[in-house]
N, C-alpha and C positions, 0 to 999 in steps of 0.2 A: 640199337636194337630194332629190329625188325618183326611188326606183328601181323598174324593173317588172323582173321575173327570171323568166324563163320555165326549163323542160328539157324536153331532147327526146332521142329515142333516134331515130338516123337510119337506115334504109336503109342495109346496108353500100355496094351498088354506086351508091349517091347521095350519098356525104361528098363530092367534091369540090361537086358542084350546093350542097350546102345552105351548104356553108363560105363560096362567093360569093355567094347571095344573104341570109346571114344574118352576113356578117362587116361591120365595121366602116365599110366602103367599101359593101359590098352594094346590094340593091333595097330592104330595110327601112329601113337607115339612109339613101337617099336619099331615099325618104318621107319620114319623121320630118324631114332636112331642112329641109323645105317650111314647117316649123310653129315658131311661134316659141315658145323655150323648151326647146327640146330641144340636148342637150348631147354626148350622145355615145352608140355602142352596144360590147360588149366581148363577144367571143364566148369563150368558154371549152369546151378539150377535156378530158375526164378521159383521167390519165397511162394509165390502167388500163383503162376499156373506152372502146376510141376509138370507137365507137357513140352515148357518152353526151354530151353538151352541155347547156350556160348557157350563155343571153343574160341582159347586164344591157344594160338601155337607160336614161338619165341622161337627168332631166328639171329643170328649175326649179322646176316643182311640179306637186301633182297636178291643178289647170287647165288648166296646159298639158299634160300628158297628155290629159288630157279632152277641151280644144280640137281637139288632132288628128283626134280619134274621131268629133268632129262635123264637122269641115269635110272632113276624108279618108275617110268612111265605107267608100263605094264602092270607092275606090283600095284601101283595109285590105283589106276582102274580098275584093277581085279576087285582091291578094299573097298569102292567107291560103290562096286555095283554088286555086291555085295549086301552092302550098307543100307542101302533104297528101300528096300521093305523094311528098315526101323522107323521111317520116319512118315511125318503126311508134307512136310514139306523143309525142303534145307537154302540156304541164301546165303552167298557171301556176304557179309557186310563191308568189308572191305580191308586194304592194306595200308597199315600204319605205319611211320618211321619214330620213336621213342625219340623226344626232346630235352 
């Protein structure tokens, strides 16, 4: 398994916006989708500053991450900048291989 773990700090008066398009069901996760090997996405709130969020999105591996990147380029970026006024700031944390 293959994971990508983003955090973001959102926009107070945009939590509910970013919670639908970045939850499980969302506009991310119906992209991904599209793409074979993609497994699931899991939003997470911190108990303590509700501003603060994780995405983990679950992949098969990192091809098929990849593959998305390539065949959804266009669609990513369109979501992507889109997205930017939900938040005050987003950072990959990074990409994981499941042990």
């Amino acid at each position: 398994m293959f994971l990508v773990v983003w955090e973001f700090v959102v926009r107070s008066e945009k939590i509910a916006a970013f919670e639908n398009l970045y939850g499980p069901v969302g506009s991310w996760a119906t992209l991904f989708r599209k793409c074979s090997g993609f497994v699931s996405t899991s939003l997470l709130r911190d108990s303590e500053n509700l501003q603060h969020y994780l995405t983990i999105d679950r992949w098969d591996s990192p091809a098929h991450h990849a593959g998305m990147h390539q065949q959804f380029a266009a669609e990513y970026a369109a979501l992507d900048q889109a997205c930017e006024k939900l938040t005050e700031s987003e950072k990959l944390v990074g990409a994981f291989e499941e042990l």
